[in-house]
C-alpha positions as CSV (number, residue, x, y, z in Angstrom):
1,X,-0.5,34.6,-10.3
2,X,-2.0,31.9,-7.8
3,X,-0.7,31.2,-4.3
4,X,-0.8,27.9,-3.4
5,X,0.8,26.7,0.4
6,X,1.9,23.1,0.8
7,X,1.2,21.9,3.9
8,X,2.1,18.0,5.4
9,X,-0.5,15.5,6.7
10,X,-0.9,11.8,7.5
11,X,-0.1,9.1,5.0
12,X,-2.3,9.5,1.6
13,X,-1.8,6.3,-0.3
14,X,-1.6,7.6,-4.3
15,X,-2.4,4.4,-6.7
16,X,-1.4,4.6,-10.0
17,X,-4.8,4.5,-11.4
18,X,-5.9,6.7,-8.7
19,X,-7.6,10.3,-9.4
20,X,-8.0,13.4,-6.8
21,X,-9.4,17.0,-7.0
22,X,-6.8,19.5,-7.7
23,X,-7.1,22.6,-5.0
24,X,-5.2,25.3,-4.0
25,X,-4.1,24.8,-0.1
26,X,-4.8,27.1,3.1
27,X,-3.1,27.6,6.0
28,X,-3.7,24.8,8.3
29,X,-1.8,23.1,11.8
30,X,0.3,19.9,11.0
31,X,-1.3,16.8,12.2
32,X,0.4,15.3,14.8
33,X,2.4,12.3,14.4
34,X,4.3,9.8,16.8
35,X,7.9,10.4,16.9
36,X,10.2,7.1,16.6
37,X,11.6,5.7,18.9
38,X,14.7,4.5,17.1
39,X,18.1,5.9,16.9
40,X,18.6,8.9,14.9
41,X,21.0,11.5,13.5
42,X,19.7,15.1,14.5
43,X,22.7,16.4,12.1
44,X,21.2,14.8,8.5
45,X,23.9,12.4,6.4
46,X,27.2,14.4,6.9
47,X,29.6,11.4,6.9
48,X,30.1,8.4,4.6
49,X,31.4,6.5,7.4
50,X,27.9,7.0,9.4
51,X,25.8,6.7,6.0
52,X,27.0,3.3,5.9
53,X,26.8,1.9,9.2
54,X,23.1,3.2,8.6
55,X,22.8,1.8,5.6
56,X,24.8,-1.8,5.4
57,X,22.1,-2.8,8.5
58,X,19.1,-1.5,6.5
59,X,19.7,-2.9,3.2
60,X,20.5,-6.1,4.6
61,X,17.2,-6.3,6.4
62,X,15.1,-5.0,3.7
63,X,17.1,-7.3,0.6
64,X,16.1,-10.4,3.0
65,X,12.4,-9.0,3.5
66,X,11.7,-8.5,-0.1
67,X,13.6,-10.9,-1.9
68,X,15.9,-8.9,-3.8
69,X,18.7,-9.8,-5.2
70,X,21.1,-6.4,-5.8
71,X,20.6,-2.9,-4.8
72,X,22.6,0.4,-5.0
73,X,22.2,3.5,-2.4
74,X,23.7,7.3,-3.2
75,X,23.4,9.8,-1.0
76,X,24.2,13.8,-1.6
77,X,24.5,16.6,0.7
78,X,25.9,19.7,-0.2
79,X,27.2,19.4,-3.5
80,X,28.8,16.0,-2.5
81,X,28.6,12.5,-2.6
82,X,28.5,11.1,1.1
83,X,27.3,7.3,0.1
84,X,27.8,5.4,-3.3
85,X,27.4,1.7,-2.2
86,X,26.3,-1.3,-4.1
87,X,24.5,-4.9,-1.8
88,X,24.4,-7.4,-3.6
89,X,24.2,-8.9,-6.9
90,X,23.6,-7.4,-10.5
91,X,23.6,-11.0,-11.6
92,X,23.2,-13.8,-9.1
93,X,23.8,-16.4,-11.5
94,X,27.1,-14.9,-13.2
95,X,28.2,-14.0,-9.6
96,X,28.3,-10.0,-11.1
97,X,28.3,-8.0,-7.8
98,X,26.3,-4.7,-7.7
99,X,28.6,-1.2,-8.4
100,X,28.1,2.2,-8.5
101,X,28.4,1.8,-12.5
102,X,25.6,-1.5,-12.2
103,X,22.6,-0.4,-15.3
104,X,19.3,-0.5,-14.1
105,X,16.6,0.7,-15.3
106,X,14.6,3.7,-13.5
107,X,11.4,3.1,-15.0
108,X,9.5,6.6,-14.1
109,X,12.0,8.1,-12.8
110,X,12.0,9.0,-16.2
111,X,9.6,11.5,-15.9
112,X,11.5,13.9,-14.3
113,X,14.1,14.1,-16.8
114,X,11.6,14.4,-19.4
115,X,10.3,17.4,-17.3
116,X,14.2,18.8,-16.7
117,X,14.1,18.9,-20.8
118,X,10.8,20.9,-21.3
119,X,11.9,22.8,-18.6
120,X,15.0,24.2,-20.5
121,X,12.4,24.7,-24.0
122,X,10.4,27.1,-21.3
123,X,14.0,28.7,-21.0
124,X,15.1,29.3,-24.1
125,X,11.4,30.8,-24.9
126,X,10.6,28.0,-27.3
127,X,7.9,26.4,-25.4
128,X,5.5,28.4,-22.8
129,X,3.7,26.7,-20.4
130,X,0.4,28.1,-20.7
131,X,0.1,27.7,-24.0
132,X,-1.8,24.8,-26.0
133,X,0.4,21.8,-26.6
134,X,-0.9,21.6,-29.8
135,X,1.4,24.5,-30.6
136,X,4.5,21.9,-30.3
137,X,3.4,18.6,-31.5
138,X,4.3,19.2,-35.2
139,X,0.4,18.7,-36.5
140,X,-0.3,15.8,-34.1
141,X,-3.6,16.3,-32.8
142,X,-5.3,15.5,-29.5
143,X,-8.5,15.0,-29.2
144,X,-9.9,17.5,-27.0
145,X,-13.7,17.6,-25.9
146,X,-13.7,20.3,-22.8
147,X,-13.2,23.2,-24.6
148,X,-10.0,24.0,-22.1
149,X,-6.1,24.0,-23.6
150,X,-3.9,21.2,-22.5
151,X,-0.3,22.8,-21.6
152,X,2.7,21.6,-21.0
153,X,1.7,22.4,-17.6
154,X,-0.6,20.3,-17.0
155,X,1.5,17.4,-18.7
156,X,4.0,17.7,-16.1
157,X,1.9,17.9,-13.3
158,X,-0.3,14.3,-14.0
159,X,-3.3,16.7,-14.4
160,X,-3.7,16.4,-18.4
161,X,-7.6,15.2,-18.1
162,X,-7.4,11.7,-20.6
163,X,-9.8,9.1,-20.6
164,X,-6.9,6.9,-21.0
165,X,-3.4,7.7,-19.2
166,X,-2.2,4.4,-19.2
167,X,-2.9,3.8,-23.2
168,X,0.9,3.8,-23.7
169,X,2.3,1.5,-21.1
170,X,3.3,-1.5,-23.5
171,X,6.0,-4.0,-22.2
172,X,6.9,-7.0,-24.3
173,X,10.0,-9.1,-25.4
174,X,8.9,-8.6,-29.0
175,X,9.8,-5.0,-28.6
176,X,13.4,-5.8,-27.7
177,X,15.9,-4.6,-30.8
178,X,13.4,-3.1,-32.8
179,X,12.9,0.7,-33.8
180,X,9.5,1.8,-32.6
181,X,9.2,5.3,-33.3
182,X,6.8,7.6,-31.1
183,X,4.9,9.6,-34.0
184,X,3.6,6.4,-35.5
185,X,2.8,5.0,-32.4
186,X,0.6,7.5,-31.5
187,X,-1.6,7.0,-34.3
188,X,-3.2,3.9,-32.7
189,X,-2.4,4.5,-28.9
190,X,-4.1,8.4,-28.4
191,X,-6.5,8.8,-25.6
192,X,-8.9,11.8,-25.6
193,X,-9.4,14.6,-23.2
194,X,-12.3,14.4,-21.3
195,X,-11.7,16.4,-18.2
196,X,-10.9,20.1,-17.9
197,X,-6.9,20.3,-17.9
198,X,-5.6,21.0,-14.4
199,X,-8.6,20.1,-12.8
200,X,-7.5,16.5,-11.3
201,X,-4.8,14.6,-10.5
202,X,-4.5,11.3,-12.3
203,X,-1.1,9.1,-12.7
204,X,-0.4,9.8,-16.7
205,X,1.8,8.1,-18.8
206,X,0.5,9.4,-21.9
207,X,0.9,12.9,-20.6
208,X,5.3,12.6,-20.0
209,X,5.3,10.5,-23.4
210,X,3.7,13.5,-25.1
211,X,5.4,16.1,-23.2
212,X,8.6,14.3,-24.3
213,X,7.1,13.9,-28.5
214,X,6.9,17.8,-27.7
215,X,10.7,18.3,-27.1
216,X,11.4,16.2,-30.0
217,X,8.9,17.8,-31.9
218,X,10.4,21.4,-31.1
219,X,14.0,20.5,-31.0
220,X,13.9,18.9,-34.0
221,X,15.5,15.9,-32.9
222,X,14.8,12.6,-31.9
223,X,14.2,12.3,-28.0
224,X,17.1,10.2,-26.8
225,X,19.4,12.7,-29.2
226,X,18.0,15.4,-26.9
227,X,18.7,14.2,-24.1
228,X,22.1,12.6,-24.5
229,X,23.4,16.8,-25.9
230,X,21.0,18.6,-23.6
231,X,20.8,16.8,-20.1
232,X,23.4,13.5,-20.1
233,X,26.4,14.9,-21.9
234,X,26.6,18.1,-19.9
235,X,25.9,16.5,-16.7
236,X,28.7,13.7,-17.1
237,X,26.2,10.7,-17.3
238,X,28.1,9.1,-19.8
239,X,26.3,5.7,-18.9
240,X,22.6,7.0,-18.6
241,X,20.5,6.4,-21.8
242,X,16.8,6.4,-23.1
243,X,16.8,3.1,-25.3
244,X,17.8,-0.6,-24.9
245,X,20.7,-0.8,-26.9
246,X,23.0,-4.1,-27.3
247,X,25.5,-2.8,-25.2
248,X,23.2,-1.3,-22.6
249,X,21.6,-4.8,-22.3
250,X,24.9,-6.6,-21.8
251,X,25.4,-4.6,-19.2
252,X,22.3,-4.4,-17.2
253,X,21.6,-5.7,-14.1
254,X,19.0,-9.4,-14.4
255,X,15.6,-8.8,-13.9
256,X,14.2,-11.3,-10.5
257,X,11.0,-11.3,-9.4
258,X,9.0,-11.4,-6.1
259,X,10.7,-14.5,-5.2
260,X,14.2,-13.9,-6.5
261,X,13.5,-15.5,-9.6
262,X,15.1,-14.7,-12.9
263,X,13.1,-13.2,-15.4
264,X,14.0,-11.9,-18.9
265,X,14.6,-8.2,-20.4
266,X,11.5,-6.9,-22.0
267,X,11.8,-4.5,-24.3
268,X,9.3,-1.1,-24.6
269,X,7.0,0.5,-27.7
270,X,7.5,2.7,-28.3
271,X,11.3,2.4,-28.1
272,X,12.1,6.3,-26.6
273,X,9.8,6.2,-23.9
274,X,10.4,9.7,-22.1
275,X,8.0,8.0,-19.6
276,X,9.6,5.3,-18.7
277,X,12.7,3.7,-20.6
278,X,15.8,5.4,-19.3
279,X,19.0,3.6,-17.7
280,X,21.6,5.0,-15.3
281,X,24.1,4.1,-12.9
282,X,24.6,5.1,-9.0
283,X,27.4,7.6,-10.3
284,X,25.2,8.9,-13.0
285,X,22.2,9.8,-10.8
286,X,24.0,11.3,-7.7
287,X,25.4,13.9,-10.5
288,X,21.8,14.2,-11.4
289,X,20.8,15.3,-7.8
290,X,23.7,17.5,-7.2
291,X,22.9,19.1,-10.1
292,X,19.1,19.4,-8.8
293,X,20.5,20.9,-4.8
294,X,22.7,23.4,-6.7
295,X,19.5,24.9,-8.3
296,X,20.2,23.3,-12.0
297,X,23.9,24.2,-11.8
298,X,26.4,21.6,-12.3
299,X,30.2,22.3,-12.2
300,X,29.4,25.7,-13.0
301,X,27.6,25.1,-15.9
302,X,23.7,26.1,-16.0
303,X,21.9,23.0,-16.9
304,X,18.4,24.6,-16.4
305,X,17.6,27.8,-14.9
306,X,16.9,28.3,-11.2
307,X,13.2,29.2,-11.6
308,X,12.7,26.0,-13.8
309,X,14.2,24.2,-11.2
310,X,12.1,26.0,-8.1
311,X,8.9,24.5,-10.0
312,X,9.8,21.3,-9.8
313,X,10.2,21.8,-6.2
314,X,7.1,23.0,-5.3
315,X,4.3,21.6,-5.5
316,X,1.1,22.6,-7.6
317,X,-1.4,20.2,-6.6
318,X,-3.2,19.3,-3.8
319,X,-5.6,15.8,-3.0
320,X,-7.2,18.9,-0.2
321,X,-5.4,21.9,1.5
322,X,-3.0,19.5,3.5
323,X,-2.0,16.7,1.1
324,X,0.0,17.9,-1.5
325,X,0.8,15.8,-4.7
326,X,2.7,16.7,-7.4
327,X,5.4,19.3,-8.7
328,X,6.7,19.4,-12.1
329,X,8.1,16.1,-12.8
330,X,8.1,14.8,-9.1
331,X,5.5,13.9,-6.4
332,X,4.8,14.0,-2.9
333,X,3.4,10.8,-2.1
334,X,3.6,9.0,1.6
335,X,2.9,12.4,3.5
336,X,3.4,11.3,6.7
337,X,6.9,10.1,5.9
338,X,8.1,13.7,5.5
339,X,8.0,14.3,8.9
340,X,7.5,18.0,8.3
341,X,9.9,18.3,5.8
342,X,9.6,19.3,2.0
343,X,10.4,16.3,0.2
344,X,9.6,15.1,-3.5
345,X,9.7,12.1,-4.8
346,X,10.0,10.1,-7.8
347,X,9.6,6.1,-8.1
348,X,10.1,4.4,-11.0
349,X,9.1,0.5,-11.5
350,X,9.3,-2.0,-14.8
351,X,9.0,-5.8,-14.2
352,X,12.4,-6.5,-12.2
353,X,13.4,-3.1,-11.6
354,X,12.8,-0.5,-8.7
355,X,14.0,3.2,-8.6
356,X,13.2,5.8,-6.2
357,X,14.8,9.3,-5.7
358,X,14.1,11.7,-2.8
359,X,15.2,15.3,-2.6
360,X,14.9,17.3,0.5
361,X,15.9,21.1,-1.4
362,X,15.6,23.2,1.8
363,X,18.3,20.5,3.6
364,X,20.4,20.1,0.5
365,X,20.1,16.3,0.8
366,X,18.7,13.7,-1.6
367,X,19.2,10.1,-2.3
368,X,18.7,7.6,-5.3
369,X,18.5,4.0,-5.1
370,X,17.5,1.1,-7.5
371,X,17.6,-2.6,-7.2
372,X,16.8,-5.6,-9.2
373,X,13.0,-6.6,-8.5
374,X,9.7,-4.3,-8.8
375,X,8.5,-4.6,-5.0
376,X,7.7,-1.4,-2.4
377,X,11.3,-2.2,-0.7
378,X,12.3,1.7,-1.6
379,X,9.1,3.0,0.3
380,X,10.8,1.5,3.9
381,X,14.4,2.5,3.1
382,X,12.5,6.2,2.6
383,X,11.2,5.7,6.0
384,X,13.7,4.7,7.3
385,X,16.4,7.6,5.8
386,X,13.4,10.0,7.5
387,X,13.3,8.9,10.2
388,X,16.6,8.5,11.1
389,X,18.2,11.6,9.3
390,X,15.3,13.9,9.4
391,X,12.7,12.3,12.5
392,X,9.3,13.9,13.2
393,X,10.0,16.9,16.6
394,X,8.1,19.0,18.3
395,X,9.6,21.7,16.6
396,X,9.2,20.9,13.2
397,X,7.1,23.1,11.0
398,X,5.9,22.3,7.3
399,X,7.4,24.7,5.1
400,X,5.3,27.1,2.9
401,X,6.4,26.9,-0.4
402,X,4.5,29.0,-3.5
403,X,4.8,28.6,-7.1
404,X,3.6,31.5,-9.8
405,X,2.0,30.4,-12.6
C-alpha cells in the first residue's frame, strides 16, 4: 500500500501535450494566495434562486467575452439539483434556444465514464488493476519496450508511458455515418510503450480508448452497448450516448467557432470513441454527478461501489509534493483555483464544443456545463463558482486525502 497526500499550490498550467514526474506528496504549508475581493456566498449554492442571480450575470459576461453562442449550467448539492439553466442559443440560425435537454457533445469528459465502466469490471473481479492489460484486450498486443506491465491503472491515470498518446485523435466529416470499429483501427493507429508505466504524467488519448477496447473486450460487447445497460440506462440518461447517430445529430446543438461562426458536425474514427465521442444533456449529467456525491449510488441503486468511486476522487499523481494531477478518470488542473478545497476536474473540447465538470466530494457540490464553441470560457465560470461559493480564507486547509493501491 502507498500513501500519497494531496496538497494545493499556485496555478500549474497542464497542456495537453505536456508531461511531468509522477511522485508521491509530503506534507507541506499551502502557499498563500490573495483572497477576492468580490462578493461571495460563505454558505456554498443552497438555493436556485441565488444560483441564478450568480449565474445569469456571469454567463452573460463570459458568452459576450468569448463569442459563444449557447451554454447550459447545472449545479448539485446534496443529492439535488439547485441550477439547470440554459443562455442562449443551440442554433442561432434556426432561433433553437438552449435547454436542459440541448445535445452537446462532452468531448473528454468522456474519459470519466469510460473510467466509471472499468471501475465496475474492478467490481465484479473481472478486471484487476494491477494486472497487465494485455490480460483484457482479447489478443491485441501493445508494444511494450520497458519491461514494466501497463495496467488499467495506469490507463486511467494519463500515466500509460506511449510514444504516441495522441495517435488516435482523428476528427473528420468523412467519418460522419460510417461504422469505424475500434479493433481494426488499432491495427494502423498503436503507439508503443516507451516509458516505465506510472512513472509520468502525459495527457493520453490512446490510453482511455484502450482502457474502453478493454471493457468491450471483457464484456463481450460493443462499447456504446456497455455503456447504454451498465452506466446510461441505470442512471436515467436516456439522451446520453457514445456515437453520432441520425437522430443524435438532428438534435445537437451547431458547432460556432472563435468568432461565432458556424461550422459543420465532424464525425470521429473510430466511431465508439470512449475517449472522446459521448453526448449528453444538462438533465443527463446532473444525474451523473448526483450519482458521483452519493458515493456511486443513484436512487438506491449501486452504480459502482463506494471504493471505486473514492479512487476517482483522490488523486494518485503528483507534478511535485504540492501539485497534484490526476485521479482515476478526472484531474486537478488550475491549483490555485481550488482555494484549498479538493476539487477534480474534467474538460472536454471537440471543434465547437466545450464541457467541463467540477466536483467538490467533501462539500457535496459539483457542476457541469457545456456550450457551443471550443474556447477556455469554462476555466473563468470555474473561477468564478470558487471564488464566490467556496473563496480562498485564512482558515482554509487543503485536505489530505490517500488512496491504497
Amino acid at each position: 500500500m502507498r500513501k500519497i497526500i494531496r496538497n494545493t499550490s499556485l496555478a500549474v498550467l497542464l497542456l495537453s501535450a505536456s508531461v511531468v514526474t509522477a511522485c508521491t506528496a509530503s506534507n507541506g504549508a499551502p502557499t498563500s494566495v490573495p483572497v477576492s475581493t468580490e462578493k461571495v456566498s460563505l454558505e456554498g449554492p443552497l438555493d436556485g434562486k441565488e444560483v441564478e442571480a450568480f449565474a445569469d450575470p456571469l454567463f452573460a459576461d463570459k458568452m459576450k467575452k468569448f463569442n459563444t453562442v449557447g451554454s447550459n449550467f447545472v449545479v448539485v448539492k446534496d443529492g439535488k439539483v439547485v441550477l439547470s439553466k440554459g443562455y442562449g442559443y443551440a442554433n442561432k440560425e434556426k432561433n433553437i434556444l438552449v435547454d436542459k435537454d440541448t445535445i452537446f457533445q462532452i468531448g473528454s469528459v468522456t474519459k470519466s465514464f469510460t473510467a466509471l465502466a472499468a471501475m465496475q469490471l474492478v467490481d465484479q473481479g473481472k478486471v484487476s488493476m494491477t494486472q497487465d492489460i494485455q490480460a483484457y484486450l482479447g489478443g491485441l498486443k501493445v508494444p511494450n519496450t520497458t519491461g514494466k506491465p501497463l495496467t488499467m491503472f495506469d490507463l486511467l491515470t494519463y500515466s500509460s508511458g506511449v510514444d504516441l498518446p495522441d495517435i488516435v485523435t482523428d476528427f473528420s466529416l468523412e467519418h460522419l455515418n460510417k461504422d469505424i470499429p475500434m479493433k481494426g483501427y488499432f491495427n494502423t493507429h498503436m503507439p508503443t510503450v516507451v516509458r516505465p508505466p506510472g512513472e509520468a504524467y502525459t495527457y493520453d488519448n490512446f490510453g482511455f480508448m484502450l482502457a474502453g477496447y478493454a471493457v468491450e473486450s471483457v464484456s463481450g460487447m460493443p462499447y456504446s452497448q456497455y455503456m447504454e445497460k451498465n452506466v446510461f440506462k441505470p442512471l436515467g440518461m436516456n439522451k446520453t450516448g457514445v456515437r453520432l447517430t441520425p437522430e443524435v445529430l438532428s438534435n445537437m446543438a451547431a458547432h460556432y467557432g472563435p468568432n461565432g461562426e458556424l461550422q459543420p458536425t465532424i464525425g470521429f474514427a473510430p466511431s465508439e470513441k470512449p475517449e472522446g465521442s459521448m453526448t449528453s444533456t444538462g438533465e443527463d449529467m446532473a444525474k451523473y454527478l448526483i450519482m458521483h456525491l452519493n458515493k456511486g449510488v443513484f436512487e438506491g441503486k449501486e452504480i459502482v461501489s463506494k471504493k471505486s468511486v473514492d479512487l476517482m476522487h483522490t488523486y494518485h499523481i503528483f507534478a511535485d509534493p504540492t501539485i497534484p494531477i490526476t485521479t482515476v478518470g478526472f484531474e486537478g488542473y488550475f491549483n490555485n483555483l481550488m482555494n484549498g478545497q479538493h476539487v477534480i476536474l474534467k474538460g472536454g473540447n471537440v471543434p465547437g464544443h466545450s464541457s467541463l465538470i467540477a466536483i467538490l466530494p467533501e462539500k457535496n457540490t459539483a457542476f457541469y456545463m457545456s456550450y457551443n464553441n471550443d474556447s477556455m470560457m469554462s476555466l473563468e465560470v470555474y473561477e468564478a463558482f470558487m471564488n464566490h461559493y467556496f473563496p480562498k480564507t485564512g482558515k482554509t486547509q487543503p485536505s489530505n486525502l490517500y488512496a491504497n493501491q
